[in-house]
C-alpha positions as CSV (number, residue, x, y, z in Angstrom):
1,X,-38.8,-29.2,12.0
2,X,-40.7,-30.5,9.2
3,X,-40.1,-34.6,10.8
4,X,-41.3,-33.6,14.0
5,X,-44.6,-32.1,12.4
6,X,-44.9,-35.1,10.6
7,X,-44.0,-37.7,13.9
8,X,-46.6,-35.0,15.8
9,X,-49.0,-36.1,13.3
10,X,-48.5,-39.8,13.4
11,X,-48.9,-40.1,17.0
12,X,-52.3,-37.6,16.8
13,X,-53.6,-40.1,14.2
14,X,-52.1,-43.1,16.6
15,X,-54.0,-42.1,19.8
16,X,-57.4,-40.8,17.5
17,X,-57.6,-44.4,15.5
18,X,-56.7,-46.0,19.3
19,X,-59.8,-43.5,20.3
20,X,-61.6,-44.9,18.0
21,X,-61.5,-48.5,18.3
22,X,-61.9,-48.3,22.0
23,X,-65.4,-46.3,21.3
24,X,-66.3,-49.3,18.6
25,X,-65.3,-52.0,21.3
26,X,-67.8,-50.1,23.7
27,X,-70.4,-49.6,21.5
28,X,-70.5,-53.5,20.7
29,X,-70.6,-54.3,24.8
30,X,-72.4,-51.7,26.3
31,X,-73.8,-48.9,23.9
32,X,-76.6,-49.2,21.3
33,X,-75.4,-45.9,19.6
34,X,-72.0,-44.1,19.6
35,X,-72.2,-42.6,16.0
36,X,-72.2,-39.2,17.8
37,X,-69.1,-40.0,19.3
38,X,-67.3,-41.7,16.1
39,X,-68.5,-38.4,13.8
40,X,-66.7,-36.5,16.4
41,X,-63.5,-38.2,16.7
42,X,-63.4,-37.8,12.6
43,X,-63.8,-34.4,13.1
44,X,-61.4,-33.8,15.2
45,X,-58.7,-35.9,13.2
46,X,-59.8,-33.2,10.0
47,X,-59.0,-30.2,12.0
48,X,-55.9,-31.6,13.4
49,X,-54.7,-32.6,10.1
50,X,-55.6,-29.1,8.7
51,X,-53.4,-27.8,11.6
52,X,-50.7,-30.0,10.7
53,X,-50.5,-29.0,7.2
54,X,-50.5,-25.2,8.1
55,X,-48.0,-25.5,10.2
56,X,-46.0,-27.2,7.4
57,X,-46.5,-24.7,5.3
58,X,-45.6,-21.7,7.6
59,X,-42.6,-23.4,8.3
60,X,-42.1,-23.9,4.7
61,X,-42.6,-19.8,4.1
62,X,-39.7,-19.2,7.2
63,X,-37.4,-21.2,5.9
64,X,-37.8,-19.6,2.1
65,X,-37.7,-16.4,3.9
66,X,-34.5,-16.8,6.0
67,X,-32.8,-18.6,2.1
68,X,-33.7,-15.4,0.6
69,X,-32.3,-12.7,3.6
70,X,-28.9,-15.0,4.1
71,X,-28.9,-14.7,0.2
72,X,-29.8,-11.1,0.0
73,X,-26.5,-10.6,3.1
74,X,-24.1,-12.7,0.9
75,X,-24.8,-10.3,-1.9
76,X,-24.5,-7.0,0.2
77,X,-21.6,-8.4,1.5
78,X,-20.1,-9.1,-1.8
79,X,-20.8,-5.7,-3.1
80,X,-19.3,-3.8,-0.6
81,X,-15.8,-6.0,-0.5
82,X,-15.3,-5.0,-4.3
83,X,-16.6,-1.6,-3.9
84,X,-13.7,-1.6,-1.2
85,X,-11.4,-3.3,-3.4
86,X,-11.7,-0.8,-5.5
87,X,-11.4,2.0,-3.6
88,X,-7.8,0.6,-2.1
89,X,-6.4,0.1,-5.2
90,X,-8.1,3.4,-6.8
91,X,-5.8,5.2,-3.5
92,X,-2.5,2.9,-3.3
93,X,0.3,5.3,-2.9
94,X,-2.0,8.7,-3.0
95,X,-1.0,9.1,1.2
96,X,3.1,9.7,-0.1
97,X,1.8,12.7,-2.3
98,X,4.3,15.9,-1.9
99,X,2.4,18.7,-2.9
100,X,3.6,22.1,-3.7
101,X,7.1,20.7,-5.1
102,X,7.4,23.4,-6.9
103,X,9.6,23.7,-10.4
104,X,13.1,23.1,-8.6
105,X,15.8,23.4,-10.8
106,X,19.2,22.5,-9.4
107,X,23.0,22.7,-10.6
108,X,25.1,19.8,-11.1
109,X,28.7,19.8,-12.0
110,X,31.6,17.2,-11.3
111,X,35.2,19.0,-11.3
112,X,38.8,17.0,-11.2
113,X,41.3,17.7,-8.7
114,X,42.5,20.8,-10.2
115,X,39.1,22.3,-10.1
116,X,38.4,21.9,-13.8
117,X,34.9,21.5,-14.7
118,X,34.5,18.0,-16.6
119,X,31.2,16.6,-18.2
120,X,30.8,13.0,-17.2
121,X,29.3,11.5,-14.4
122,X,31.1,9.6,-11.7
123,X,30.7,6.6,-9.6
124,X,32.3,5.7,-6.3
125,X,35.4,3.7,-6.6
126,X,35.7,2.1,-3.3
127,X,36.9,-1.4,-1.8
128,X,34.2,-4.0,-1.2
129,X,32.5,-3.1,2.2
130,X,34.0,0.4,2.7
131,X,31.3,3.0,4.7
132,X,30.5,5.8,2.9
133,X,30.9,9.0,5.1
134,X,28.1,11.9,4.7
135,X,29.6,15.2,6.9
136,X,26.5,17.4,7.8
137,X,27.7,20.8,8.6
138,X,25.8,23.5,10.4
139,X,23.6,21.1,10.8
140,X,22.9,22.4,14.7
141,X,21.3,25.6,13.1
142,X,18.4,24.0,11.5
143,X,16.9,22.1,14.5
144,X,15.4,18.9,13.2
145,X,17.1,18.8,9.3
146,X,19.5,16.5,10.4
147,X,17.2,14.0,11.2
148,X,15.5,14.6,7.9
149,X,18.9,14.5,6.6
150,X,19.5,10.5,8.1
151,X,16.1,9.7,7.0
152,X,16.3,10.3,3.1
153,X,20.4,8.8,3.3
154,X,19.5,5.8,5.3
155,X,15.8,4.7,5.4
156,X,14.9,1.2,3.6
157,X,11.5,1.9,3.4
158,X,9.8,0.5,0.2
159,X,6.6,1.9,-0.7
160,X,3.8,1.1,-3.8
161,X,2.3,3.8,-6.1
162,X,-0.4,3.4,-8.3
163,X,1.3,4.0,-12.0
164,X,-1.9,5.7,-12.9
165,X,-0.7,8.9,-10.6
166,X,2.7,9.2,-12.7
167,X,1.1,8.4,-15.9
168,X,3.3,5.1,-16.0
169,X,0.2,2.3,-16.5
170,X,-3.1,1.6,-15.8
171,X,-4.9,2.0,-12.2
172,X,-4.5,-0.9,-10.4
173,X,-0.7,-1.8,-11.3
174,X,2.0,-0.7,-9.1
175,X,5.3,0.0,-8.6
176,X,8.0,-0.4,-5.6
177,X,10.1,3.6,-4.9
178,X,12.5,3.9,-2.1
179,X,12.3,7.1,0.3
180,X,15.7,6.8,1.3
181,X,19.0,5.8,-0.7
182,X,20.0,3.3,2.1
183,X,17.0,0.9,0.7
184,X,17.8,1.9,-3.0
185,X,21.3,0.9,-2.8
186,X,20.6,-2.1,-0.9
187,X,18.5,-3.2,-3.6
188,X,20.5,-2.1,-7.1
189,X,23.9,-4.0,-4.9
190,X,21.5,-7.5,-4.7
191,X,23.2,-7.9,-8.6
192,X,26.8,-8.5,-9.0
193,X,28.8,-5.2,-10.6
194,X,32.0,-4.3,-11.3
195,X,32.3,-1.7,-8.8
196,X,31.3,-1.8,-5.4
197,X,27.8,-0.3,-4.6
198,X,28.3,1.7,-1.5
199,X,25.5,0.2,1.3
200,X,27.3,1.0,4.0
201,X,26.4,5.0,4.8
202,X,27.3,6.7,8.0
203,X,26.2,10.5,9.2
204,X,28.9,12.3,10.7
205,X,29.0,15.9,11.9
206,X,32.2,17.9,11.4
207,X,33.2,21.1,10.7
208,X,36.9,20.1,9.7
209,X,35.2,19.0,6.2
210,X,35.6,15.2,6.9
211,X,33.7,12.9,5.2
212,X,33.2,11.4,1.7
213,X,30.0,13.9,0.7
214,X,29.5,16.8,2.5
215,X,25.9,18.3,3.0
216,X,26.2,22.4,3.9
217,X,23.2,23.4,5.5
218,X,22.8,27.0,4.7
219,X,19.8,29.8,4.7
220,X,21.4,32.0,1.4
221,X,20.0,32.3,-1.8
222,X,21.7,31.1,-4.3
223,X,22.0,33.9,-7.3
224,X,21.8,31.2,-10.3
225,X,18.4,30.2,-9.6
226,X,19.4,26.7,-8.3
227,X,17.5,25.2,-5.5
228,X,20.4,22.6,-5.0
229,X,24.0,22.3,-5.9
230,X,26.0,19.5,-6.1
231,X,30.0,20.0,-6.6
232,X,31.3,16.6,-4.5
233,X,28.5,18.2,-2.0
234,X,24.8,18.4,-1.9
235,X,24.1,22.0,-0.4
236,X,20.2,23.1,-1.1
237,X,21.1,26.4,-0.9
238,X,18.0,28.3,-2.6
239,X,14.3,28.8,-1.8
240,X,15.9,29.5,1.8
241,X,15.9,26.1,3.7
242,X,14.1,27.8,7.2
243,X,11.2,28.1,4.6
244,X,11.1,24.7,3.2
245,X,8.8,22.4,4.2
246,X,10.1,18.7,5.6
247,X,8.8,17.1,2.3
248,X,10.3,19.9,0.3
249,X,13.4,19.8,2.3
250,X,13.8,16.0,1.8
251,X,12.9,15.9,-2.1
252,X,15.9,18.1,-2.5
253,X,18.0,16.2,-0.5
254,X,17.1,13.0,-1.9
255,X,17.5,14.5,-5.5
256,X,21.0,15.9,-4.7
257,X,22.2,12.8,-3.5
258,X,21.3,11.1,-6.5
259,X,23.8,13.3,-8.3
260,X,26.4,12.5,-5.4
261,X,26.0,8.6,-5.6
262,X,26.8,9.2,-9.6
263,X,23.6,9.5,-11.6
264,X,22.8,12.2,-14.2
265,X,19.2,13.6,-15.0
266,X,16.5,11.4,-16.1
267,X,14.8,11.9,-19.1
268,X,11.4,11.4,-17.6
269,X,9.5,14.7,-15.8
270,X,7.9,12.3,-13.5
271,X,11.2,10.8,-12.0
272,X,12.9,11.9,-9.3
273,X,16.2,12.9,-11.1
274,X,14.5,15.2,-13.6
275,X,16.5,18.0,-14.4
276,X,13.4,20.0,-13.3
277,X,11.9,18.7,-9.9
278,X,8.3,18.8,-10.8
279,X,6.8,15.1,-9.7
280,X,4.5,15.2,-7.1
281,X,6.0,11.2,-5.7
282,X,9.9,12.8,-6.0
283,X,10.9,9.6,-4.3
284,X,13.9,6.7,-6.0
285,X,11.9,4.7,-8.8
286,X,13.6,1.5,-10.4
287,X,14.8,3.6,-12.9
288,X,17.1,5.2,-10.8
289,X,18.8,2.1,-9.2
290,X,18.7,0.9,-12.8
291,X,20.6,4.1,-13.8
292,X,23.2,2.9,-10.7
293,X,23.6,-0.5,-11.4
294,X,25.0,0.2,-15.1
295,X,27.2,3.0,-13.8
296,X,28.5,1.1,-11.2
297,X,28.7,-2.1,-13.6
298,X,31.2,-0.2,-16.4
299,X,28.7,1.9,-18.0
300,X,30.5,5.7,-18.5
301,X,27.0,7.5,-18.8
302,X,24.6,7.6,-15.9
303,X,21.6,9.2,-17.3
304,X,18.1,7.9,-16.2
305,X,16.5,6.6,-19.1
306,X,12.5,5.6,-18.0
């Protein structure tokens, strides 16, 4: 904008010195004085040149002023990416809170084939590739539990939480849990053990007690104060299951099948396998398919050291 101000200028001074001269040339042929007209012409160049220059200098004062507003956008812009930045990472993993889990205590016992009662913890023993059967019983008298039921065995959904809500690390670091024990497997079989992982899990329903783990859906209270026991079968039997939420429903599940796939209780309140089912993310940490790969790898004890 500035050049054509300036070229504007140029061909204003062009036509006023052209102006000019031809007045001069006239006054020499045919007028005795044309000082009137000369003083004029000067004049006019002054205020034209005066116009020039203000309009340089307004143009000058927009341009400074649209610098200064894209500046001033940038910076909002900036400001409001890290205040979301922020606010993500300040959230990551908040949405898969269970609330109201509730101090759930269950029982957990392994017996041999006699029915004796023996205190170790026991891993599958199967032939590479062999599906794993889970027999849901009753399962038709809790509409929709089943479907919780496949959910928690079979999902491979990964998700991130913020170690800052377990009390693991510092806000802004995460780490990957599992919400079902189909992605958890999956993931602890990627290393090479000495026994074979089970991956491959199948639901079946059957009231001929078929299948590799059984899962007894039942609405009785258990007398011992358990909310879930596991002997070869994970049956959440307390805290009557009609009045447990899904979440609720599913931490239990997902705990009891822990115990069924071979692993003890973790030493951490905050995981999953606790003893004590207090964690408001009860979902499979990395210490848990940690805790499988050594039991499944040779290891005799499964408990879940975090």
């Amino acid at each position: 904008m500035n050049s054509n101000i300036r070229k504007l200028d140029e061909v204003i001074n062009n036509l006023l010195n052209e102006k000019q001269f031809n007045v001069t040339e006239s006054q020499k042929k045919d007028q005795p004085d044309s000082s009137q007209v000369i003083k004029e012409l000067e004049q006019e160049k002054v205020i034209l040149s005066k116009t020039v220059q203000h309009e340089e200098k307004r143009n000058i004062q927009l341009s400074r002023k649209h610098i200064l507003t894209i500046a001033g956008f940038i910076v909002v812009i900036g400001i409001v990416i890290t205040a979301y930045s922020l606010f993500v990472v300040q959230l990551v993993g908040q949405e898969y809170k269970v609330p109201n889990t509730g101090s759930r205590n269950d029982g957990y016992i392994i017996q041999n084939l006699s029915g004796e009662t023996i205190n170790t913890w026991l891993s599958w023993r199967l032939v590479d590739g062999t599906v794993l059967h889970v027999n849901v019983i009753d399962a038709d008298k809790y509409p929709g539990k089943l479907d919780l039921i496949k959910e928690v065995l079979l999902s491979q959904q990964a998700i991130e939480i913020d170690d800052s809500l377990l009390g693991n690390g510092p806000k802004g670091s995460t780490s990957t849990y599992y919400t079902g024990w189909g992605g958890a497997l999956a993931k602890a079989s990627k290393d090479p053990t000495q026994l074979y992982i089970p991956t491959k899990l199948d639901v079946i329903e059957s009231h001929t007690g078929a299948g590799d783990i059984v899962i007894k859906l039942t609405d009785e209270q258990s007398g011992d104060g358990y909310s879930g026991f596991t002997k070869s079968i994970a049956d959440p039997s307390q805290h009557q299951i009609s009045k447990l939420s899904d979440e609720q429903f599913k931490t239990i599940l997902r705990h009891e099948l822990g115990h069924a796939f071979g692993l003890a209780h973790a030493t951490s309140p905050e995981d999953l396998m606790h003893a004590t089912i207090q964690t408001d993310y009860p979902y499979i940490s990395q210490c848990d398919i940690d805790a499988i790969k050594s039991l499944y790898n040779g290891n005799r004890k499964s408990q879940v050291t975090c």
